[in-house]
C-alpha positions in Angstrom: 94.1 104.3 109.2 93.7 101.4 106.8 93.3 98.6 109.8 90.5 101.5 110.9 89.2 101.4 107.4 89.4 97.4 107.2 86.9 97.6 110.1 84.6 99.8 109.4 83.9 97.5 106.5 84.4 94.2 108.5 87.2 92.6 106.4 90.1 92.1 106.9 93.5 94.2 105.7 94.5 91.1 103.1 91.3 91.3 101.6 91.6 95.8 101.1 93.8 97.5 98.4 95.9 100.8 99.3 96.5 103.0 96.4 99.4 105.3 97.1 101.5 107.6 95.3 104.6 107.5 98.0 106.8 104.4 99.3 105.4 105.4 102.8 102.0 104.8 101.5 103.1 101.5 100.6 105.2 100.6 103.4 101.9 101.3 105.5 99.8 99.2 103.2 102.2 96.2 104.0 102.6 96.9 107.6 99.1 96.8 108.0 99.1 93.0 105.6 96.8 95.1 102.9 97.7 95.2 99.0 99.6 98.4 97.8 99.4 99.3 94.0 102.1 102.5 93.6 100.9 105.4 91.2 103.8 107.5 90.9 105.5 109.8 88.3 108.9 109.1 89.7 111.1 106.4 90.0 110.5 104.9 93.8 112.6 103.7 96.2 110.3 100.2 96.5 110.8 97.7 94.6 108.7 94.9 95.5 105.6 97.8 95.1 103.1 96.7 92.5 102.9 100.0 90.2 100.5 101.0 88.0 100.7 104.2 85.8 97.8 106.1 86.8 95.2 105.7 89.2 92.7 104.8 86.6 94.5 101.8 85.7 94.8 100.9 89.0 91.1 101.1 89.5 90.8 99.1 86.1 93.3 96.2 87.7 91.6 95.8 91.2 88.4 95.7 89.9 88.6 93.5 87.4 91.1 90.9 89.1 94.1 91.3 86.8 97.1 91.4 88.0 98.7 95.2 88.0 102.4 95.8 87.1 105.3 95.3 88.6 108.0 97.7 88.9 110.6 97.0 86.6 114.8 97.7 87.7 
């Protein structure tokens, strides 16, 4: 779905952003070479997932160009 979704908008994955709420979600996100930023109100299993409290922030990150969080052990 996001190499679909890369396509329709004729970029490419590394330049799209996945915001997921699952390690799956992110685990697709790198599969398909896209970014994954992690909203999630428990602790995942991932730990090289960028995280980001709630999707708003996340939002917030991407569209301005800072750097989201990482997930801290």
């Amino acid at each position: 779905m996001i190499l679909w979704a890369a396509g329709r908008l004729c970029t490419a994955p590394a330049d799209c952003a996945v915001i997921g709420d699952t390690d799956a979600h992110m685990e697709a996100a790198r599969r398909a070479g896209a970014h994954g930023i992690l909203v999630s109100t428990v602790r995942p299993q991932a730990t090289t997932a960028h995280t980001a409290p709630d999707l708003g922030t996340a939002v917030r990150a991407l569209l301005s160009g800072r750097p989201v969080f990482r997930m801290s052990r």
